[in-house]
DSSP file (Angstrom, degrees, kcal/mol; ACC not computed):
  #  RESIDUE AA STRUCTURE BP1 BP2  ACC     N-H-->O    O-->H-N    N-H-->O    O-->H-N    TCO  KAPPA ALPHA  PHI   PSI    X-CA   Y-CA   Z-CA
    1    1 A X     >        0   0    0      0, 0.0     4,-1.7     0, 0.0     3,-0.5   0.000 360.0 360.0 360.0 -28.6  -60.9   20.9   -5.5
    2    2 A X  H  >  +     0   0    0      2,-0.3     4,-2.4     1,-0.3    98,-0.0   0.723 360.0  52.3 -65.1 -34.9  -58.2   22.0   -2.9
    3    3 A X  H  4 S+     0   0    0      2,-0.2    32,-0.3     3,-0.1    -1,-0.3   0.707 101.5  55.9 -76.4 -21.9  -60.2   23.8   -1.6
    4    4 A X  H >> S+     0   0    0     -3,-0.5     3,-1.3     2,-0.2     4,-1.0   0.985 113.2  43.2 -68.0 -85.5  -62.8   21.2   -1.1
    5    5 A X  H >X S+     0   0    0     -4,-1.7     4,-2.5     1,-0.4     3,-0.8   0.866 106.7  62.7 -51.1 -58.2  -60.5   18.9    0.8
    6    6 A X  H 3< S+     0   0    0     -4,-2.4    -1,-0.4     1,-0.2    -2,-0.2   0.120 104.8  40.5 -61.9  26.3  -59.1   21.5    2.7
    7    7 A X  H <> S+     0   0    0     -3,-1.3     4,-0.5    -2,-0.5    -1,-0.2  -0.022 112.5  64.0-137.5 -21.0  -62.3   22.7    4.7
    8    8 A X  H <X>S+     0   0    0     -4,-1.0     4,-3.8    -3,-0.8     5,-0.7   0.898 105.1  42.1 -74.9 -55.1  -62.8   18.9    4.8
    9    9 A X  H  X5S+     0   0    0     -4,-2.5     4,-0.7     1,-0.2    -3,-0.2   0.848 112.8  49.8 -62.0 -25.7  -59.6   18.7    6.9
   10   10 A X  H  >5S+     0   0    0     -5,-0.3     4,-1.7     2,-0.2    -1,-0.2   0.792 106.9  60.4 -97.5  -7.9  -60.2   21.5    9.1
   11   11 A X  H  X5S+     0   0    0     -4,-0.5     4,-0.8    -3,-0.3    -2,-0.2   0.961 109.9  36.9 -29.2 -76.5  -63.4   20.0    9.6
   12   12 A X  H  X5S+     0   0    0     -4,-3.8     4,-1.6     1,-0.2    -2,-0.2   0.782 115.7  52.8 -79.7  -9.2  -62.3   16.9   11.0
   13   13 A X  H  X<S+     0   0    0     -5,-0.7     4,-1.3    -4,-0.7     5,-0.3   0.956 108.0  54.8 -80.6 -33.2  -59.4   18.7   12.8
   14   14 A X  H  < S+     0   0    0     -4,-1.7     4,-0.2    13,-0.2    -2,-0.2   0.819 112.5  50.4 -40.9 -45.2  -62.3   21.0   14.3
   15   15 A X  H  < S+     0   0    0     -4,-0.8    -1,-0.2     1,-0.2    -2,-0.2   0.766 109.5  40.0 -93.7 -41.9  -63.6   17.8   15.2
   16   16 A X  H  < S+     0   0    0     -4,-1.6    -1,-0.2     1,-0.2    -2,-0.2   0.765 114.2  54.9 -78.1 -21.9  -61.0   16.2   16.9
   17   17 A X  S >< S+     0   0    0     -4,-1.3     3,-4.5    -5,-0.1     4,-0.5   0.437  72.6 138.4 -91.7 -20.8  -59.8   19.7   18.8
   18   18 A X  T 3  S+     0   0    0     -5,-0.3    -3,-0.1     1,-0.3    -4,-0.0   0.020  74.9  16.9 -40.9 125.7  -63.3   19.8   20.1
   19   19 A X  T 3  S+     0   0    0      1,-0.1    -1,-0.3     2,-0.0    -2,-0.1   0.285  96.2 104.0  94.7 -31.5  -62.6   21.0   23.9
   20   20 A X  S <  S-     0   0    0     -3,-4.5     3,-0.4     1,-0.2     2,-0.2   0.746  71.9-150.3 -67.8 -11.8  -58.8   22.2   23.2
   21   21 A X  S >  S+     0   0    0     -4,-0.5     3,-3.0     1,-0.2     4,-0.4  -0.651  77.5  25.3  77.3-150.4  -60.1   25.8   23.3
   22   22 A X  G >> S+     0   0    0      1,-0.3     4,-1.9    -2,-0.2     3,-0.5   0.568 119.6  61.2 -24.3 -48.1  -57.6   28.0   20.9
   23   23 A X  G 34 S+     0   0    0     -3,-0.4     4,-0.3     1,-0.3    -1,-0.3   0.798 101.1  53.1 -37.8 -54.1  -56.8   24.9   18.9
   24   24 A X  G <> S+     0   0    0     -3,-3.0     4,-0.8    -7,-0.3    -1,-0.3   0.696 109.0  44.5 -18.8 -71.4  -60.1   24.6   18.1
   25   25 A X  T X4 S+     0   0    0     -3,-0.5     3,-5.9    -4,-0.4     4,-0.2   0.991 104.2  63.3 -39.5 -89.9  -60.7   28.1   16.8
   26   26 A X  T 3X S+     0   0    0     -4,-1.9     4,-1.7     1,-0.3    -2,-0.2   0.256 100.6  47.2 -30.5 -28.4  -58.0   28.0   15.1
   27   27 A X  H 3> S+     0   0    0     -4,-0.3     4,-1.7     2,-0.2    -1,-0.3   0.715 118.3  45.1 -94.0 -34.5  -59.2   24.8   12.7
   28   28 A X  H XX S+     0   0    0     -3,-5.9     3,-1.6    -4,-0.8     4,-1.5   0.990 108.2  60.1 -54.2 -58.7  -62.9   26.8   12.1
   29   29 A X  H 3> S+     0   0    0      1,-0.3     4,-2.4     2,-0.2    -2,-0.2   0.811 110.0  42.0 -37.8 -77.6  -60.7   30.0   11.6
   30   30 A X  H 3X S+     0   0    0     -4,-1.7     4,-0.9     1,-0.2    -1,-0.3   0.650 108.8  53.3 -66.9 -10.1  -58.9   28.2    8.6
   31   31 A X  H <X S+     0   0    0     -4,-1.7     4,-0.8    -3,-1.6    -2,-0.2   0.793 111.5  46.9 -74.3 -22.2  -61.7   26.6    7.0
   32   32 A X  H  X S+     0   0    0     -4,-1.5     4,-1.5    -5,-0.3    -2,-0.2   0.952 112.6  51.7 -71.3 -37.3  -63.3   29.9    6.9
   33   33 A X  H  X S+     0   0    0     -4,-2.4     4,-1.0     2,-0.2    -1,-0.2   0.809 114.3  43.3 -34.6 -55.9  -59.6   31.3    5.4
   34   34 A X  H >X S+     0   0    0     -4,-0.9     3,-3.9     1,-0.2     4,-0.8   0.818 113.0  58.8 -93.7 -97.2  -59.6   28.6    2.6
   35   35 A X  H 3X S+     0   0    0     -4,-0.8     4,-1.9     1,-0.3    -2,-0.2   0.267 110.7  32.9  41.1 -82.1  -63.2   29.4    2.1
   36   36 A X  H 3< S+     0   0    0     -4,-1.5     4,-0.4     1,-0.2    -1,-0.3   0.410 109.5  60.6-110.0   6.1  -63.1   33.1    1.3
   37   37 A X  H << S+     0   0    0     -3,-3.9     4,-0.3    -4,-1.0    -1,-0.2   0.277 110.0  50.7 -99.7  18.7  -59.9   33.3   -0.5
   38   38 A X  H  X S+     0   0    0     -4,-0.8     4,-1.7    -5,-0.1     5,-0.3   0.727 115.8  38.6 -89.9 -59.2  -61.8   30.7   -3.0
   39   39 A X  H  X S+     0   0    0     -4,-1.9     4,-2.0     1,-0.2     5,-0.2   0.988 113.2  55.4 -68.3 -40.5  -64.6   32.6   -3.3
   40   40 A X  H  > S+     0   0    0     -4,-0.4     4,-2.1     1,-0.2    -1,-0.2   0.903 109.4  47.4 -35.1 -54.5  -62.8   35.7   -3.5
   41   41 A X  H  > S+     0   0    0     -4,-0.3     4,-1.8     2,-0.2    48,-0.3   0.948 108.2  49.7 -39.1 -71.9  -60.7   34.6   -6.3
   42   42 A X  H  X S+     0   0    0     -4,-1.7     4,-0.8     2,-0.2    -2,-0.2   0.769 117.4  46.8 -59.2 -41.7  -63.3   33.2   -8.6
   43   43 A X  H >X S+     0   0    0     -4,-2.0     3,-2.8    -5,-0.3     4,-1.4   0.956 110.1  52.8 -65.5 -89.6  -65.4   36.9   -7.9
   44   44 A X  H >< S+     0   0    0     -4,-2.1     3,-1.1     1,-0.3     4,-0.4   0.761 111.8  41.9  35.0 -89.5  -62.6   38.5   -8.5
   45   45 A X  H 3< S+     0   0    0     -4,-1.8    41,-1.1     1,-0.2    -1,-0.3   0.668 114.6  53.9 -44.0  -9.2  -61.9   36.7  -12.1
   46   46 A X  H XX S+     0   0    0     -3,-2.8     4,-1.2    -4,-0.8     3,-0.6   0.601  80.0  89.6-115.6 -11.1  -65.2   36.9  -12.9
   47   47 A X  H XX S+     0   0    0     -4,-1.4     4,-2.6    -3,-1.1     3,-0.6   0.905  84.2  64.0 -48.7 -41.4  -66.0   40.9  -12.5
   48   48 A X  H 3> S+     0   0    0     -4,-0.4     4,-1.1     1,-0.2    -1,-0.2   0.806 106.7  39.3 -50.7 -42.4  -65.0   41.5  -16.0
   49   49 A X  H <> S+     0   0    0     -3,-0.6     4,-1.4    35,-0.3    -1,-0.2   0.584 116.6  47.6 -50.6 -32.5  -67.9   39.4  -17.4
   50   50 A X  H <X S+     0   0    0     -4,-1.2     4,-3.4    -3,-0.6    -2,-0.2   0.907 110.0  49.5-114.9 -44.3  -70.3   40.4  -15.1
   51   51 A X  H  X S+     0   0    0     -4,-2.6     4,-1.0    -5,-0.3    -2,-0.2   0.776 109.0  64.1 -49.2 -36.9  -69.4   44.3  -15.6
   52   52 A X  H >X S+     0   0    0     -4,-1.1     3,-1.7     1,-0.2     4,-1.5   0.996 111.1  36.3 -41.1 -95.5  -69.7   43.1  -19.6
   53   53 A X  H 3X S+     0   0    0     -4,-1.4     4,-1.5     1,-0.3     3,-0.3   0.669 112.4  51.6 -48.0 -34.2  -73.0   42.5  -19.0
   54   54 A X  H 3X S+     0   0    0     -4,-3.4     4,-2.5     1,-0.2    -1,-0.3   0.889 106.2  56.7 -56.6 -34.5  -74.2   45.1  -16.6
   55   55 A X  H <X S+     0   0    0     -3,-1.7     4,-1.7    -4,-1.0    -2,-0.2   0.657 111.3  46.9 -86.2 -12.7  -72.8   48.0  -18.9
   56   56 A X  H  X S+     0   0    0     -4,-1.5     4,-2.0    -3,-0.3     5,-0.3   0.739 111.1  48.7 -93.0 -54.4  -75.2   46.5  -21.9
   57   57 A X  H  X S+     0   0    0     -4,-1.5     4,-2.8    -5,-0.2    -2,-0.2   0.795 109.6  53.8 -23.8 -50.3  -78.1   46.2  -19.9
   58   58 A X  H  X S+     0   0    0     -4,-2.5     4,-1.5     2,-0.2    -2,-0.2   0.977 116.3  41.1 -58.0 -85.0  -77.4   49.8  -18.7
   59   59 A X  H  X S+     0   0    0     -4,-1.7     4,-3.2     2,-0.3    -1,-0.2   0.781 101.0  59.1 -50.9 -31.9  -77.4   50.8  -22.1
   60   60 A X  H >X S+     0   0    0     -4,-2.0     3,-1.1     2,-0.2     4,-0.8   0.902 115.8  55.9 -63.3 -72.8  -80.4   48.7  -23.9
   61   61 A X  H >< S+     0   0    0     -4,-2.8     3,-2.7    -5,-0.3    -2,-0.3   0.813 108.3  42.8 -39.8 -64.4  -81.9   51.1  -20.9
   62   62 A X  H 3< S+     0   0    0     -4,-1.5    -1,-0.3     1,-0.3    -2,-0.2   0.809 107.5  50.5 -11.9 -64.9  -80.6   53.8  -22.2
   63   63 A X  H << S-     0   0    0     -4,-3.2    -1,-0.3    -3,-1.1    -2,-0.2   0.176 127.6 -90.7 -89.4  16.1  -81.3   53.6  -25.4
   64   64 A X    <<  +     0   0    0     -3,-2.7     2,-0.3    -4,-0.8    -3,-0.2   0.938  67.1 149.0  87.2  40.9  -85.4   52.7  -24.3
   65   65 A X        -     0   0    0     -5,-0.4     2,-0.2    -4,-0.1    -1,-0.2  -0.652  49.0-112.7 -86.9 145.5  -85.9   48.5  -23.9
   66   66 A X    >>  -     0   0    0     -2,-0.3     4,-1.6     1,-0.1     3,-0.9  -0.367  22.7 -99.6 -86.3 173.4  -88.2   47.7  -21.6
   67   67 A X  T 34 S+     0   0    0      2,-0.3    -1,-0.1     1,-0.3     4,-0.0   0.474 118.9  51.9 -91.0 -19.6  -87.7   46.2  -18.6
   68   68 A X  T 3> S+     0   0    0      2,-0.1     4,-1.3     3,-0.1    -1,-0.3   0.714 106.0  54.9 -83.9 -13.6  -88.8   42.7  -19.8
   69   69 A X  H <> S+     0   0    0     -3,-0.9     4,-1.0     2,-0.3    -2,-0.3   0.827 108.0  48.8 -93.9 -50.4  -86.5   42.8  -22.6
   70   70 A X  H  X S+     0   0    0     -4,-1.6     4,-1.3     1,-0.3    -1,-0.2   0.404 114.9  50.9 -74.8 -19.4  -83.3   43.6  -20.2
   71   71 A X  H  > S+     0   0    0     -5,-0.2     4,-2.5     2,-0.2    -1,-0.3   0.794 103.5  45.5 -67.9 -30.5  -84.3   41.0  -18.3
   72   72 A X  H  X S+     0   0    0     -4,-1.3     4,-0.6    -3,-0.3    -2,-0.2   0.851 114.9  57.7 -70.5 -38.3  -84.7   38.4  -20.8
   73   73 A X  H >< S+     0   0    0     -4,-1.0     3,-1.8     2,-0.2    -2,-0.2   0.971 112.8  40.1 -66.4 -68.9  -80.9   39.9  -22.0
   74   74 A X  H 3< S+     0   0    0     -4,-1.3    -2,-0.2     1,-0.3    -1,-0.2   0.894 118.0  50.0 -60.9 -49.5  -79.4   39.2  -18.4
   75   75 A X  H 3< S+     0   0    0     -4,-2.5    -1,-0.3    -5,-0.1    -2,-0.2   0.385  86.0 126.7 -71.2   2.2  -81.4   35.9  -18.4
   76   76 A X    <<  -     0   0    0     -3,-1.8     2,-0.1    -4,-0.6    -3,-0.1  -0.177  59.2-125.7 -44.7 116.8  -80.1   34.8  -21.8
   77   77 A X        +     0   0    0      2,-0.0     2,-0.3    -2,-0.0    -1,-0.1  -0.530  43.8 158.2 -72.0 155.0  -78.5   31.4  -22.2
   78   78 A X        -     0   0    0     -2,-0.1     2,-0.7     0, 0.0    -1,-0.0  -0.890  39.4 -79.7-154.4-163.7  -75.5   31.6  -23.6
   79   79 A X    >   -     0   0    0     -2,-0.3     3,-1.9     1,-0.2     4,-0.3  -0.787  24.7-155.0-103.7 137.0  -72.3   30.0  -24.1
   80   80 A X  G >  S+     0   0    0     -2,-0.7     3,-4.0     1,-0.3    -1,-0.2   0.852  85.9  66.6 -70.7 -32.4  -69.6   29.9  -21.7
   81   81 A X  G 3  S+     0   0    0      1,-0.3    -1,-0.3     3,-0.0    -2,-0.0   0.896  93.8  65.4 -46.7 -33.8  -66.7   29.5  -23.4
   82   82 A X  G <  S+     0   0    0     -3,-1.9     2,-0.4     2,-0.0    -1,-0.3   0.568  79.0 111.2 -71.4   9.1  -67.3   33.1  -24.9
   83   83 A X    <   -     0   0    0     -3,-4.0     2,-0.6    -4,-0.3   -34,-0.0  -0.632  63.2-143.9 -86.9 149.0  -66.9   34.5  -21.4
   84   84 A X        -     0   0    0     -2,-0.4     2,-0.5   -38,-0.1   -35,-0.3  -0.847  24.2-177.8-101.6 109.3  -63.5   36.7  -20.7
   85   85 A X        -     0   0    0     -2,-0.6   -39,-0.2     1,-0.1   -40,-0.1  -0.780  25.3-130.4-101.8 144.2  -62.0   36.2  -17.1
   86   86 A X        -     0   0    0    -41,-1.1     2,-0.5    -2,-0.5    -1,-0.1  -0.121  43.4 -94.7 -47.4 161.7  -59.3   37.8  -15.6
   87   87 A X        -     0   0    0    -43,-0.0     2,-0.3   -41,-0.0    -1,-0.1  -0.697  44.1 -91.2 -94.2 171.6  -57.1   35.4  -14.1
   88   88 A X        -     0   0    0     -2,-0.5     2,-0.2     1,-0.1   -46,-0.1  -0.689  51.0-108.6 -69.0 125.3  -57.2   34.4  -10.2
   89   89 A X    >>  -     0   0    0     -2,-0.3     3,-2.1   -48,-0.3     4,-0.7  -0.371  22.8-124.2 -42.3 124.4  -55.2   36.4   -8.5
   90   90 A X  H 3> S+     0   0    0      1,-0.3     4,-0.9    -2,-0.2    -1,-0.1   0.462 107.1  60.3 -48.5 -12.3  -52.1   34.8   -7.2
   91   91 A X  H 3> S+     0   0    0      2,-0.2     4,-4.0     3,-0.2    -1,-0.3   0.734  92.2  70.3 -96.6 -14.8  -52.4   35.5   -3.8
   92   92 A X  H <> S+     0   0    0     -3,-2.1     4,-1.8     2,-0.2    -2,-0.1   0.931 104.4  39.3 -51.1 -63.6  -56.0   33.5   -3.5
   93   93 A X  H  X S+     0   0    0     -4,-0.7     4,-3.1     2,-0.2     5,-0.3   0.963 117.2  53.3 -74.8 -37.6  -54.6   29.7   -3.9
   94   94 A X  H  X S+     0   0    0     -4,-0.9     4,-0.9     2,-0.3    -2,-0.2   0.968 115.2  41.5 -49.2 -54.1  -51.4   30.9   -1.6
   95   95 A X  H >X S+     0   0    0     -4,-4.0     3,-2.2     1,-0.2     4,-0.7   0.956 113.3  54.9 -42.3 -66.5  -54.0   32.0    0.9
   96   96 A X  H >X S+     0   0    0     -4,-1.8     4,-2.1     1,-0.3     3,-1.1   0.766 110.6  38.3 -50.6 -74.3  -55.5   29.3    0.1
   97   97 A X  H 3X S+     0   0    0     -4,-3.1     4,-1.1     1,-0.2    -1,-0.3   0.527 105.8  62.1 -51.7 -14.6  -52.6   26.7    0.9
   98   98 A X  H << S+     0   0    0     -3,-2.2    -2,-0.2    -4,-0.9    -1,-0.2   0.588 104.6  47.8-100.2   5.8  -51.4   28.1    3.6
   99   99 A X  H XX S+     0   0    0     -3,-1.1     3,-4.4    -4,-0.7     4,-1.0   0.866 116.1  51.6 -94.9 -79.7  -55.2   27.5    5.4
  100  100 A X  H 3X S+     0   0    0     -4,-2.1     4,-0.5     1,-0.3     5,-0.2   0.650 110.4  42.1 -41.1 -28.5  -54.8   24.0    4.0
  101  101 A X  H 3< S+     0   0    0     -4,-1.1     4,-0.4     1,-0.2    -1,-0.3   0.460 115.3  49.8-101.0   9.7  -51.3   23.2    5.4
  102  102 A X  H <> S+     0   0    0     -3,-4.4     4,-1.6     2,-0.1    -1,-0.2   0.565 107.0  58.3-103.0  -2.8  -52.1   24.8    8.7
  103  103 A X  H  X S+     0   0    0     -4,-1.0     4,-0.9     2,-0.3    -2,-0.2   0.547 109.7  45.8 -95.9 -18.9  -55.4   22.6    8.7
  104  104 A X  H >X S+     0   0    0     -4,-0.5     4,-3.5    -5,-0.4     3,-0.5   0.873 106.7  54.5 -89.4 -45.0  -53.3   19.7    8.5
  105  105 A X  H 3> S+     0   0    0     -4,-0.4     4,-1.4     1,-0.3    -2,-0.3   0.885 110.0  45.3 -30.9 -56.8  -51.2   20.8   10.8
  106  106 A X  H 3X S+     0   0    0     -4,-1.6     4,-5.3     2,-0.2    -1,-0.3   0.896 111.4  55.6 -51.7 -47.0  -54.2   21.2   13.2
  107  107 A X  H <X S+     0   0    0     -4,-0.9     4,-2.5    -3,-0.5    -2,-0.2   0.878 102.8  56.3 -81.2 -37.8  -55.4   17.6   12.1
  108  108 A X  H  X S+     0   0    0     -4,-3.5     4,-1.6     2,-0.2     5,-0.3   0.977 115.7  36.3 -45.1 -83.3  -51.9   16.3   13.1
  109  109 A X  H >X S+     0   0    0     -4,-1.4     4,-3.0     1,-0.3     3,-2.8   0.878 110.0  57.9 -40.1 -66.5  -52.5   17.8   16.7
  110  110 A X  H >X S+     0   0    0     -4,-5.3     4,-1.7     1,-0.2     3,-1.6   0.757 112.5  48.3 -31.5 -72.3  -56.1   17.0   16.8
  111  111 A X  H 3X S+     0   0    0     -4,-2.5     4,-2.7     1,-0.3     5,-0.4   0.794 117.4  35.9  -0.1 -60.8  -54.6   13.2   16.1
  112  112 A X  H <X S+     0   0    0     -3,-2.8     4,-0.8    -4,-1.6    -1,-0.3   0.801 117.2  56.9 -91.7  -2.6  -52.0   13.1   18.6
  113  113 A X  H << S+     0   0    0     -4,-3.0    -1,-0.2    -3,-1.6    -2,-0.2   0.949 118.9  27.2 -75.1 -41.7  -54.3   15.1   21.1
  114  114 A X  H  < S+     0   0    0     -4,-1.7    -2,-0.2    -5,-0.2    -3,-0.2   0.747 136.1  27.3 -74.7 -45.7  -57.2   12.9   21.2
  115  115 A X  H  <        0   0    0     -4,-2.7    -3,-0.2    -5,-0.4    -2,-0.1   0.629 360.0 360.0-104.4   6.8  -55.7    9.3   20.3
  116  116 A X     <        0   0    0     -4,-0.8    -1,-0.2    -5,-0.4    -2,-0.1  -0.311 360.0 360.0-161.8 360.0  -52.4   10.2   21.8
């Protein structure tokens, strides 16, 4: 959700900087920052799961299933609560905050640059 707001703020601080040159950047530059140390995280927690699954597929192949049959196993519903994450690495939401509090920072400027 933090992340959600912050890419909103550096949005509108993108918006307001429009024409400052570096300033400017600088507000894309950290929605893209908060961005990919979100996704990163969540990929990151979620490799264990997804490795889970690759390494039976790999083996129903092994052991001779056919090729609809390993698909129908990856395509499986299932429940989620049985899945095993990692946790997010800590540095993901720090990255992650420190985009957002320089995007306010930005949003500040944008402010006092434009109505100012």
């Amino acid at each position: 959700m933090v992340a959600k707001i912050g890419v909103g703020i550096c949005v509108l601080a993108a918006i307001l900087l429009y024409g400052a040159g570096i300033l400017f950047w600088l507000a894309i530059i950290s929605a893209l920052v908060i961005l990919i140390a979100g996704f990163a995280g969540a990929y990151i927690a979620a490799i264990p799961e997804m490795r889970k699954t690759d390494d039976k597929a790999r083996q129903m192949e092994f052991e001779g299933a056919s090729g609809e049959e390993i698909i129908a196993f990856i395509d499986r519903p299932d429940d989620p609560a049985s899945y095993e994450f990692d946790p997010i690495p800590v540095w993901a939401p720090a990255i992650s905050l420190i985009g957002v509090i320089a995007g306010v920072g930005l949003l500040v400027a944008g402010v006092i640059i434009r109505f100012g």
